[in-house]
C-alpha positions as CSV (number, residue, x, y, z in Angstrom):
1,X,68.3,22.1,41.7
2,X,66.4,22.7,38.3
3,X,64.8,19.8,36.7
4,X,65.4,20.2,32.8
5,X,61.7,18.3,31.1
6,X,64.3,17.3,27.9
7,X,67.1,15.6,30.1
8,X,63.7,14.1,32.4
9,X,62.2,12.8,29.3
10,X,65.3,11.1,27.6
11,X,66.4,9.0,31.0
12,X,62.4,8.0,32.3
13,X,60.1,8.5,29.7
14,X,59.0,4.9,28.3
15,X,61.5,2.7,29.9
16,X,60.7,-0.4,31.8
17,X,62.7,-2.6,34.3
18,X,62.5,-6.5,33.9
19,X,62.0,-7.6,37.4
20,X,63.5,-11.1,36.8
21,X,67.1,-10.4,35.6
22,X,66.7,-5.8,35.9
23,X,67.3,-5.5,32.7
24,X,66.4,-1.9,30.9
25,X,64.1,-2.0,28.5
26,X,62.6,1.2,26.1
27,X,59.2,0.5,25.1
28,X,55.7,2.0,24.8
29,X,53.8,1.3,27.9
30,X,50.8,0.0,26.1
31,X,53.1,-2.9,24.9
32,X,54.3,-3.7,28.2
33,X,50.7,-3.7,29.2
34,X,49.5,-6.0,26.5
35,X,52.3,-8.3,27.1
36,X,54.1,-8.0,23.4
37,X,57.0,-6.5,24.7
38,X,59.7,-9.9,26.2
39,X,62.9,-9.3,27.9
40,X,66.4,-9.4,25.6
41,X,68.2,-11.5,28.1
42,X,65.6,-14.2,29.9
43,X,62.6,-13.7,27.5
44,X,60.2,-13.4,30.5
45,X,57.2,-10.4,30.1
46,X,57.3,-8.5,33.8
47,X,58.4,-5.4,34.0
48,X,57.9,-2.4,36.0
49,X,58.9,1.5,35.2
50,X,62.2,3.3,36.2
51,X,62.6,4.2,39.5
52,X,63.3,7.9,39.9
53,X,65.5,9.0,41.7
C-alpha cells in the first residue's frame, strides 16, 4: 500500500484529540502546548495528537 504525504498531511498533520469528551480539534501544536487552544464542546485544555492508524 502506498502512502500518498498530501492525503497523510491533510487527515494527521496538526490535529489534536480532547481526551475529556474526543473531540477533534485542528490546531498548531505550539498552542496546544502553551495551553491557548480550549475544547469547542467542554472547554477543558488536554489534548493529545491523532492516533494513526
Amino acid at each position: 500500500m502506498v502512502k500518498i504525504a498530501e492525503a497523510t498531511n491533510r487527515l494527521f498533520k496538526n490535529v489534536f484529540v480532547c481526551k475529556n469528551c474526543k473531540t477533534k480539534v485542528r490546531a498548531d501544536p505550539q498552542r496546544i502546548l502553551k495551553g491557548l487552544v480550549k475544547c469547542r464542546k467542554c472547554k477543558k485544555r488536554a489534548f493529545r495528537p491523532l492516533r494513526k492508524k
